[in-house]
C-alpha positions in Angstrom: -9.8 -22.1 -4.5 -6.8 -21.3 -5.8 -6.8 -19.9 -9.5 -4.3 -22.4 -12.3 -1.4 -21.2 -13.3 -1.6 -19.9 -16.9 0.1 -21.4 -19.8 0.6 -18.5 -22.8 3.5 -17.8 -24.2 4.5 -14.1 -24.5 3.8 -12.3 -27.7 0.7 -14.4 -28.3 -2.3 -12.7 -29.4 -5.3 -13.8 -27.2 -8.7 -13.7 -27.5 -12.0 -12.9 -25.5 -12.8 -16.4 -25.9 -9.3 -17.5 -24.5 -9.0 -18.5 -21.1 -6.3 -16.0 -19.4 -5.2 -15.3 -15.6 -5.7 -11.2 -14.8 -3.5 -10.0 -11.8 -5.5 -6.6 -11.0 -3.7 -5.2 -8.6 -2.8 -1.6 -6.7 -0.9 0.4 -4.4 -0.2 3.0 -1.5 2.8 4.5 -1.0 4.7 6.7 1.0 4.7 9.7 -1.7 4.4 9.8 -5.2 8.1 9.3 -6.7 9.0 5.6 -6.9 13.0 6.1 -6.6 12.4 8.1 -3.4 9.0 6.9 -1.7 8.2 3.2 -0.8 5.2 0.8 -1.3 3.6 0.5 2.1 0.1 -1.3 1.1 -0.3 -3.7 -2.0 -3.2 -5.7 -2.9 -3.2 -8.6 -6.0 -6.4 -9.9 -7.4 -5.6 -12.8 -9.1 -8.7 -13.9 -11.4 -9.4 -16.4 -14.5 -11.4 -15.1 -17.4 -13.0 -17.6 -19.2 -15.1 -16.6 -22.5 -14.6 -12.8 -21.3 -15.8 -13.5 -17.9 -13.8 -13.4 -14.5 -14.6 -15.8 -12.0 -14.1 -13.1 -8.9 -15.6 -15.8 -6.2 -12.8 -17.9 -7.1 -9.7 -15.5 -7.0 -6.8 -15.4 -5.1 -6.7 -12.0 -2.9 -3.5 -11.0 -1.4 -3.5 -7.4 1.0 -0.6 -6.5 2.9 0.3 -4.0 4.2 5.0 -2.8 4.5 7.0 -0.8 7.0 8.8 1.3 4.6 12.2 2.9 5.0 11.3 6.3 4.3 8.3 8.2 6.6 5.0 8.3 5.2 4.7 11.9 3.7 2.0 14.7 5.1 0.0 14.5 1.2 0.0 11.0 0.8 -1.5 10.0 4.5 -3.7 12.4 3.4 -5.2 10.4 0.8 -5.2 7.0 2.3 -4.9 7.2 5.7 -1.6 5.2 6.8 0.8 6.7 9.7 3.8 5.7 10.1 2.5 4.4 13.7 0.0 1.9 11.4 3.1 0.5 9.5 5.6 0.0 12.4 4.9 -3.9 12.9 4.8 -4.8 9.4 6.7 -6.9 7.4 9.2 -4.9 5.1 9.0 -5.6 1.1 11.8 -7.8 0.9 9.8 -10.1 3.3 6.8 -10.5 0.3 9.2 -10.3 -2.5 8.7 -13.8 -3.4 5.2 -14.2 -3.0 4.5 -11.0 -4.8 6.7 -11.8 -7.8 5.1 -15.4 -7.9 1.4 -14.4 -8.6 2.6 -11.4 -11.2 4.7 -14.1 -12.7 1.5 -16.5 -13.4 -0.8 -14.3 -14.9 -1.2 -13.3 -18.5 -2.6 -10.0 -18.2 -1.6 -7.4 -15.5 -4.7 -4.5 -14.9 -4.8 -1.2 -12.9 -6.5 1.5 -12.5 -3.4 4.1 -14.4 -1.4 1.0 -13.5 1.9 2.1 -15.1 2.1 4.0 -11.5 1.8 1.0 -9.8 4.1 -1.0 -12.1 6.6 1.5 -11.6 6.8 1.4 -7.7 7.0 -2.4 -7.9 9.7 -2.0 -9.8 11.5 0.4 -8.1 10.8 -1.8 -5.0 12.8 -5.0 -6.1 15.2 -2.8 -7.9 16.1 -1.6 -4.2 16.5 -5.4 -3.5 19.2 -5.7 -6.3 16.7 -7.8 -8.3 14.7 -7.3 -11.6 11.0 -7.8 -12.0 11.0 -8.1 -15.5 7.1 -7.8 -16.4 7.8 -7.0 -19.8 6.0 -9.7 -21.6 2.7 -9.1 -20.1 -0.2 -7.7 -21.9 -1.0 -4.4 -19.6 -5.4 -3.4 -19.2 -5.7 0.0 -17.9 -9.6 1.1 -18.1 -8.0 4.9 -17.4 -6.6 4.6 -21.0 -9.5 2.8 -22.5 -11.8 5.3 -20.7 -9.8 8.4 -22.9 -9.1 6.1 -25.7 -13.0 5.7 -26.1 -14.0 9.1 -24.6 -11.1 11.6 -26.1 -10.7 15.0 -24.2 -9.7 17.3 -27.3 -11.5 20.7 -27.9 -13.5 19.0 -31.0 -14.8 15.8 -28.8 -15.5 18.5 -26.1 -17.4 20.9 -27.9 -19.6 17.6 -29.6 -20.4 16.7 -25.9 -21.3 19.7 -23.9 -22.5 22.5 -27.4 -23.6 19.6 -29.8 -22.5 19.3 -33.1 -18.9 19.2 -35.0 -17.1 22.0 -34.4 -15.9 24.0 -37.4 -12.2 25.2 -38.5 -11.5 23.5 -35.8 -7.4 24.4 -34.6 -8.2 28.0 -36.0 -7.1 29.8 -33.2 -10.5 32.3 -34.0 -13.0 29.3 -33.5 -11.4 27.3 -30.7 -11.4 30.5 -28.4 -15.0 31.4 -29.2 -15.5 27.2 -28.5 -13.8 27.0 -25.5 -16.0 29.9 -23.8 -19.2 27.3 -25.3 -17.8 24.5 -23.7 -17.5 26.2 -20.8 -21.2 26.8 -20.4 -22.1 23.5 -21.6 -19.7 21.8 -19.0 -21.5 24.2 -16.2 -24.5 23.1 -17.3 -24.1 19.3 -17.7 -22.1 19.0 -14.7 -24.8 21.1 -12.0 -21.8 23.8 -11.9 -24.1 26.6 -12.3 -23.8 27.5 -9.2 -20.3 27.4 -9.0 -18.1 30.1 -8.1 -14.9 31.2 -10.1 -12.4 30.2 -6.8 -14.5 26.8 -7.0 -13.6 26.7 -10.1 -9.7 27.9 -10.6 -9.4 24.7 -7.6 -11.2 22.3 -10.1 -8.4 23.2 -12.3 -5.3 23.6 -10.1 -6.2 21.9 -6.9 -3.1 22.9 -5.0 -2.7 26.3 -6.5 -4.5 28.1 -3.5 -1.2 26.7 -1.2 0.9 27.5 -3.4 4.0 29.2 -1.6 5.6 32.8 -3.0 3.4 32.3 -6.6 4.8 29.3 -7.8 4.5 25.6 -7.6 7.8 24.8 -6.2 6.7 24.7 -2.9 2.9 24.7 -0.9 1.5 24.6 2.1 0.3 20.4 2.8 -1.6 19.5 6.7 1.2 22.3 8.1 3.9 21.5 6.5 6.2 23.4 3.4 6.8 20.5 0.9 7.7 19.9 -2.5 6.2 20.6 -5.5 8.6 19.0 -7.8 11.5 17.2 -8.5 12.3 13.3 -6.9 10.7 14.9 -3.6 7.5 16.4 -4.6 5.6 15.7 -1.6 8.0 15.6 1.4 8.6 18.1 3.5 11.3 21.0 3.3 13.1 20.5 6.3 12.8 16.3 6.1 15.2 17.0 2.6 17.3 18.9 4.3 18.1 16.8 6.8 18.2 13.8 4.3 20.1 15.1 1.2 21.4 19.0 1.8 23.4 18.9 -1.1 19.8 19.0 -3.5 19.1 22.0 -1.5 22.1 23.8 -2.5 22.1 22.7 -5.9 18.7 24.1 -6.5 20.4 27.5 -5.0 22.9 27.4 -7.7 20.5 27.1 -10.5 19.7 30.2 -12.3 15.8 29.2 -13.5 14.7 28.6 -10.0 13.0 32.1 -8.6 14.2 33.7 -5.5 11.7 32.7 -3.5 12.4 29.2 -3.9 15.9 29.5 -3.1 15.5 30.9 0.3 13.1 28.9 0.9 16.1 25.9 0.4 19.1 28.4 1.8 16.6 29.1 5.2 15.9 25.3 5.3 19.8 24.7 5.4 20.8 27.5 7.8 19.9 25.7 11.2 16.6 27.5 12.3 14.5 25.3 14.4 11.4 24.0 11.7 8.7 25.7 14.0 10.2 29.2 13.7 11.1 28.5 10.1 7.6 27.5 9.8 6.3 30.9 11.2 8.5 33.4 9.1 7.7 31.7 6.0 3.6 31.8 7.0 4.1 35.4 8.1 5.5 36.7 5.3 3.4 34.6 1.9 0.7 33.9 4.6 -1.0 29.8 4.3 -4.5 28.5 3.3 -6.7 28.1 6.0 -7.6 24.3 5.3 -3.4 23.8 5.7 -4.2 22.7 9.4 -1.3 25.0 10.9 
């Protein structure tokens, strides 16, 4: 049953008890940089709330799924799955454009999960069409910000959690050090890290730091491949840039705050070796994480 088109105007204030359209809604994409990577799954939930209640049984559900422009980079199939192979008979964007615009258009309040990620791709997407999804006047939910907003992460709110108690002269730098090594054993303890090692724990804090290539994050080791760490192509791989926009590469040699290694990583990645060799020097001489799959 399809859900009615809402009628509020934007700016209104609107309450629990109002009856509002929600258009929850996500994304997968091709990488994470919306002016570079492409949408290539999108699903809209579009639900009414009455009295702070959404009717889910009546909502409109749209899934679909885009052959993007752009391949599908090594770290992002890694997270959901898609191959370029998967996306080869779908529709492109441009093909949904209207639909998807429609049921983002009806609603009153747009949600997601960090959503402004996901409003940013869309974006992106229909900028790329020369058109403007203007989604300005929408209220945004994001229960990732209400989550911190109710549950804040500084030292004081950490220390009340995992030691108990307020925590004293707090922003001295004396009794934040000595309640930083408390929270520590607290978080251990409330989180069944006991047993933890310290390399389990240093990848808790910098997950991609073990593939890190020549000690910094500019580039890492992802399913075989060198990619990005940074910049508009964190994500895709070395040679795939290369290929696609050389000039970034010598740009990046030109600048005097990039380190050496990450220059001849770019000036190797320009110089016509075949990738496989390329591939083997680089492995042979800063050596790659066993769980890289090469």
């Amino acid at each position: 049953m399809p859900v009615p088109l809402g009628c509020h105007m934007p700016g209104v204030l609107l309450g629990m008890n109002d009856s509002v359209i929600i258009a929850a809604f996500d994304v997968e994409t091709t990488g994470r940089n919306p002016a570079a990577d492409q949408i290539i799954e999108l699903s809209i939930l579009r639900t009414l709330s009455t009295d702070g209640i959404e009717d889910l049984d009546a909502a409109d559900r749209y899934v679909q799924r885009f052959r993007p422009m752009v391949p599908v980079s090594p770290g992002a199939q890694a997270v959901h799955g898609i191959s370029d192979l998967d996306l080869a008979g779908e529709p492109s964007f441009a093909e949904h454009a209207d639909q998807i615009e429609s049921m983002l258009e009806e609603a009153d309040i747009l949600m997601g999960y960090n959503v402004s990620f996901d409003i940013r791709f869309l974006e992106c997407e229909f900028e790329r069409l020369n058109r403007k999804l203007d989604l300005s006047g929408k209220m945004v939910v994001d229960p990732l910000r209400i989550w911190h907003s109710m549950e804040p992460r500084r030292l004081e709110n950490a220390y009340e959690r995992f030691v108990g108690g307020s925590l004293e002269a707090a922003h001295s730098a004396d009794a934040d050090t000595e309640a930083v090594l408390h929270v520590f054993r607290g978080m251990k303890e409330s989180f069944g890290l006991k047993d933890s090692d310290w390399t389990d724990l240093a990848e808790m804090t910098a997950p991609h730091r073990a593939a890190w290539i020549g000690g910094s994050h500019h580039f890492r080791w992802e399913a075989g491949y060198i990619v990005f760490g940074f910049g508009k192509y964190e994500g895709r791989p070395l040679f795939d840039v290369a290929a696609l926009d050389e000039d970034y590469l010598v740009w990046i040699q030109e600048k005097a705050d990039f380190p050496r290694h990450v220059k001849n990583l770019c000036k190797g990645a320009c110089s016509g070796i075949p990738r496989e060799e390329f591939r083997k020097k680089v492995a042979a001489h800063f050596g790659e994480p066993e769980a890289s799959g090469a």
